[in-house]
N, C-alpha and C positions, 0 to 999 in steps of 0.2 A: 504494500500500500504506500502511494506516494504520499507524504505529510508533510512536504515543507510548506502545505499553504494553513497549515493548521496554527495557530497563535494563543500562546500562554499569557493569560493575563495578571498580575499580582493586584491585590488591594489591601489595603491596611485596615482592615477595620468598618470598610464601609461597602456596601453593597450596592452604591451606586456610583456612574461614571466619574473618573474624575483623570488628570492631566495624564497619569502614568498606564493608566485603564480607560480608555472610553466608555468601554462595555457595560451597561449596566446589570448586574444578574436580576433576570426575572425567575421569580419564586414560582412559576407556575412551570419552568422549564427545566428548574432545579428540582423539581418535587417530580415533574416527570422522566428526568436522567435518574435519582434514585428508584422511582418505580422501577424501571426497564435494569436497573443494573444493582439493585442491593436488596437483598430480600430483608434483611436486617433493618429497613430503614421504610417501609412500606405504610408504615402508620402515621409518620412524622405529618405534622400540618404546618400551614403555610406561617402561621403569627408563630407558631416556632422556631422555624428556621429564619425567621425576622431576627427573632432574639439571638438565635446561633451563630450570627452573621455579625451582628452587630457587636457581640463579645468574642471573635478570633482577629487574629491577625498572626501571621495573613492567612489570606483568602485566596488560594490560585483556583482560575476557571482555563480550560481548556473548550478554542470553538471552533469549528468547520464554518467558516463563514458566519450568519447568526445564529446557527446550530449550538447551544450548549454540550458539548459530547465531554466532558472528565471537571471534574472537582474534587480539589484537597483546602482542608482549612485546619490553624494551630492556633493553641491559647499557652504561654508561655510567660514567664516575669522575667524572663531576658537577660539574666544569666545563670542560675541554676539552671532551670528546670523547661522543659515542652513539653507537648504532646500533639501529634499530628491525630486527626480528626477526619473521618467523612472523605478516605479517598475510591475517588468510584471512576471509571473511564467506563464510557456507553460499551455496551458488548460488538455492536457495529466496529468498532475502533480497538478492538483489544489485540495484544499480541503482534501490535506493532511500535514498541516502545513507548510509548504516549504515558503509560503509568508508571514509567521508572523516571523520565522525566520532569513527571507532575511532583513525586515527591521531592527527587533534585530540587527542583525548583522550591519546592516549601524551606526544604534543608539550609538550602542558601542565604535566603531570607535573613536580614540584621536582627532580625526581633527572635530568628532561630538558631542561626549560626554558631552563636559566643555561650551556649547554655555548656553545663559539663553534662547533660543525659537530657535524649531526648526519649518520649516514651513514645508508643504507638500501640492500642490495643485490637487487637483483632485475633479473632477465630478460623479463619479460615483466610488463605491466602500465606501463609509463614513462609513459605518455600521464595516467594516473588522478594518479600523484605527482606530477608537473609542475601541474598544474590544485591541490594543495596548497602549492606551493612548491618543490619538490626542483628539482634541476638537473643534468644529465646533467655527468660528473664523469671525463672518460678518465685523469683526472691519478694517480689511486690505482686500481689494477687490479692490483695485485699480490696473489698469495693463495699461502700453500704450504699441500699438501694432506698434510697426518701422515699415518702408517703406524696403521693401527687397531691398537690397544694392549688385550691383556688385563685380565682384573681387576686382574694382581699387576701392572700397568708395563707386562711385556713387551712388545716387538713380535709383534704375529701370526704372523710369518712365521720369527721365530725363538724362535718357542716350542717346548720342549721337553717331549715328554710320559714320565715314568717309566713 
C-alpha cells in the first residue's frame, strides 16, 4: 500500500484545528474509527471522548485525505511518568506501518519524550509493542475500577431521584 499521501497530525490538548494541525477531529469519525477497529472501545460516547481529548496531550490522528483512519493519545506530567492511550489504525490501513509510526510519533512528542517510563496498557496486540520497545511489565497491574458517577458527583447507585 502506497502511504506517502497519508498525514500524521499532532495536537496538544485540543481537538480542534489549530496552526500545527489544521484538522479538526470530528467525534463522530473518531467514534466511528473505534467502532470499525476496537472492540474494547464500542460503548464509548461522544461527550466522553470530548472529555478524553481535552485531558491528553498529545493527540496524534492519522488521515487518508479527510478520512480519519488511526489514533493515538497520552496523558503524562512530563517527566516521570506517560501513558499512551487509544491507539487504533482503521483495519483498511493495517499492516502497512501506519501503527508503528502513530506510536513513534506519540513517543517523540516533548510532553513524552523526557519521562523515565512510559506505560501502555493493552491486552491484546503485545507482540506489535515489543517489536517498538515496550516490555511486558507484571510489576504494576494494579487498577481500581470507580463507581460511575453522575453529572452532579454522585454515585450511580446512590442517586436519588425527587
Amino acid at each position: 500500500m502506497d502511504c506517502r499521501h497519508i498525514q500524521f497530525c499532532v495536537q496538544d490538548g485540543t481537538f480542534s484545528g489549530h496552526e500545527n494541525c489544521p484538522r479538526k477531529i470530528d467525534l463522530h469519525q473518531l467514534q466511528n474509527l473505534f467502532q470499525a477497529a476496537a472492540f474494547w472501545a464500542q460503548e464509548r460516547r461522544l461527550q466522553d471522548w470530548k472529555i478524553a481529548l481535552a485531558n491528553s496531550k498529545p493527540v496524534v490522528t492519522v488521515w487518508d485525505g479527510e478520512r480519519l483512519i488511526g489514533f493515538a493519545r497520552a496523558t503524562s506530567d512530563g517527566i516521570y511518568r506517560a501513558t499512551i492511550w487509544d491507539v487504533v489504525i482503521h483495519p483498511d490501513y493495517q499492516g502497512a506501518g501506519l501503527g508503528r509510526k502513530l506510536v513513534e510519533t506519540v513517543l517523540m512528542h516533548p510532553h513524552v519524550n523526557r519521562v523515565e517510563r512510559v506505560y501502555l496498557m493493552t491486552s491484546h496486540q503485545q507482540k506489535f509493542y515489543e517489536r517498538i520497545g515496550f516490555e511486558v511489565n507484571s510489576t504494576t497491574t494494579m487498577v481500581l475500577f470507580n463507581q460511575p458517577v453522575s453529572q452532579d458527583g454522585l454515585p450511580i447507585a446512590a442517586e436519588v431521584t425527587p
